[in-house]
C-alpha positions in Angstrom: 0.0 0.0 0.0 1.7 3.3 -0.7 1.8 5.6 2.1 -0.5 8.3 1.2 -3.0 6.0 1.3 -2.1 4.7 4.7 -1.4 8.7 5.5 -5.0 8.8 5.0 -6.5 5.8 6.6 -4.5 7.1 10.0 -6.0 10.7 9.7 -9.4 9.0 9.6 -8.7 7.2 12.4 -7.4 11.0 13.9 -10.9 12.2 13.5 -12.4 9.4 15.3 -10.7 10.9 18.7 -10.9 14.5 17.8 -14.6 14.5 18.9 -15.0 18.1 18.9 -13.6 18.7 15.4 -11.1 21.3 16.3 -8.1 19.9 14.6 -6.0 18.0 17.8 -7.2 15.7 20.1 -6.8 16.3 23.9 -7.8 15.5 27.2 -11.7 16.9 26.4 -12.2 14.8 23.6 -11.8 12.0 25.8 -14.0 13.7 28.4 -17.0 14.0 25.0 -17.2 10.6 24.9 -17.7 9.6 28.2 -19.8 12.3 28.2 -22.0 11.3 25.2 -22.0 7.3 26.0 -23.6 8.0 29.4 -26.1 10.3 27.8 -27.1 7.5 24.9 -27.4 5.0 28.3 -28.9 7.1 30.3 -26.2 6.5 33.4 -25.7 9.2 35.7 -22.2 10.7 35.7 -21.9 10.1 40.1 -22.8 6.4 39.4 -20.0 3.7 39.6 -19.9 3.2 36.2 -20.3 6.7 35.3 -17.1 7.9 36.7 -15.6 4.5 36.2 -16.0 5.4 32.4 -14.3 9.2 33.0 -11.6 7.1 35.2 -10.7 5.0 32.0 -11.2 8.0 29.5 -8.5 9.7 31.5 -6.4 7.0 31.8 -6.9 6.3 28.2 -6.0 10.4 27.1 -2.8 10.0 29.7 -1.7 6.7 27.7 -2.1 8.4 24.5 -0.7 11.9 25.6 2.5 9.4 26.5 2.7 7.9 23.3 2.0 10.9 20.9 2.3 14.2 22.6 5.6 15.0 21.7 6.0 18.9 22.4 4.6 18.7 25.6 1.8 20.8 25.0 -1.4 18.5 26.1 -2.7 18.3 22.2 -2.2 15.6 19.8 -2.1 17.2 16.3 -2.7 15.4 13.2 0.8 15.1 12.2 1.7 14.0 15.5 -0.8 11.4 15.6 -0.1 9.9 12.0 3.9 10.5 12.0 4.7 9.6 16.1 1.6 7.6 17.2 0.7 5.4 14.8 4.7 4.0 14.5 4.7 3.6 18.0 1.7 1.9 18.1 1.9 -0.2 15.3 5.2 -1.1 16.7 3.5 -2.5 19.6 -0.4 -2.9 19.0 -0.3 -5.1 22.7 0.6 -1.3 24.2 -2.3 0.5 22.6 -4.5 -2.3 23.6 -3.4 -2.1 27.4 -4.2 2.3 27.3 -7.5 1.6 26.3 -8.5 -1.3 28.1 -10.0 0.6 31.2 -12.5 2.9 28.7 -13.3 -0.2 26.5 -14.1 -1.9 29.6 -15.7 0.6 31.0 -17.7 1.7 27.9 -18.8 -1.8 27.9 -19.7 -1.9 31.5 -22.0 1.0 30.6 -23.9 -0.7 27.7 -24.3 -4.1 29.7 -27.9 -3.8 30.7 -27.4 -7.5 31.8 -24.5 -7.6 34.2 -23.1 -10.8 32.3 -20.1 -8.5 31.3 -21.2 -8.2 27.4 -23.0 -5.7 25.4 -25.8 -6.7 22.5 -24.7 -6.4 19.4 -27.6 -3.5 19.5 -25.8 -1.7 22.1 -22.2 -1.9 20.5 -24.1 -0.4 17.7 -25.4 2.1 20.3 -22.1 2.7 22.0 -19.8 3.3 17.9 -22.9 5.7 17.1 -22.1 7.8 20.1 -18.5 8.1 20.1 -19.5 9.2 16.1 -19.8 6.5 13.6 -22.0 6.3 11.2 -24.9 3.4 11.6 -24.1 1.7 8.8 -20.2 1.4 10.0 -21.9 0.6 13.2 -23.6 -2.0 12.7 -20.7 -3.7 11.0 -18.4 -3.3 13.2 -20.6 -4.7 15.7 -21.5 -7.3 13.8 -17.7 -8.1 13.1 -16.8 -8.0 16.8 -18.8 -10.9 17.5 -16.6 -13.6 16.9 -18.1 -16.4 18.0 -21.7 -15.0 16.9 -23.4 -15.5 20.2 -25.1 -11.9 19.8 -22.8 -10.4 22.0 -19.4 -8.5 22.4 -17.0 -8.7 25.3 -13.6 -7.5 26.1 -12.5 -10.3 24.5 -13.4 -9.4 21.1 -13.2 -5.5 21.6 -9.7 -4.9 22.9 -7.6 -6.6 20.5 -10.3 -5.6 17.6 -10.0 -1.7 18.6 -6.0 -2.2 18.7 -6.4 -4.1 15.5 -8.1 -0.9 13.9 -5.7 1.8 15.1 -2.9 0.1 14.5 -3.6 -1.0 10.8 -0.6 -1.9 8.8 1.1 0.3 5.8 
């Protein structure tokens, strides 16, 4: 694959974190999606897995601040994030996985109306929609992240899958 092409799949993947649009991502894009999954569920921010989700959004802005922010200045632009970023964490896709563990987990938490530790493939769909994909992408990404096609998605199948995605190959 040449490397505008893969230049351009990365910045696609930038927009997916700059939730506000301005152009960087930073610590409040992370805080927007917490933000906007609790609001499509409904759970209070106090609640345990309301600021269990802004716990793991913070950790998961620190982890990627660590990784990509390489002047210091709390933003991750563009050309830091395809340039820095996505080297490092294509160089070890097991590191990105670990940074966003406690959001995935918790953003799962969130859409387990269960308790069994799973969301529906329903409520993935509901959880990519809020943090800004489209429904169509939505539903097949949900529908691809149930591997064993039981209906639902766990961990499991969303860590390495959400590593898998930001990590792509050239």
């Amino acid at each position: 694959m040449v490397s505008s092409e893969y230049e351009r799949r990365i910045a696609g993947r930038f927009a997916t974190f700059d939730q506000d649009g301005n152009g960087y991502i930073d610590r409040e894009d992370f805080g927007a999606a917490a933000k906007a999954l609790l609001a499509e569920f409904g759970t209070p921010a106090r609640s345990d897995k309301g600021q269990a989700l802004y716990a793991g959004a913070e950790a998961f802005w620190q982890g990627m601040a660590g990784i990509a922010d390489r002047d210091g200045d709390q933003r991750i632009t563009r050309d830091e994030f395809v340039h820095g970023a996505v080297k490092r964490l294509r160089d070890n896709p097991e590191r990105f996985a670990e940074i966003a563990r406690p959001f995935l987990h918790a953003a799962l938490d969130v859409a387990d109306a269960d308790g069994d530790g799973r969301a529906t493939i329903e409520d993935t769909v509901r959880v990519l929609k809020a943090l800004g994909a489209n429904e169509e992408t939505a539903r097949a990404a949900a529908a691809a992240l149930d591997t064993d096609a039981d209906g639902k998605v766990g961990e499991a199948e969303v860590v390495p899958a959400f590593a898998r995605y930001f990590t792509v190959p050239e």
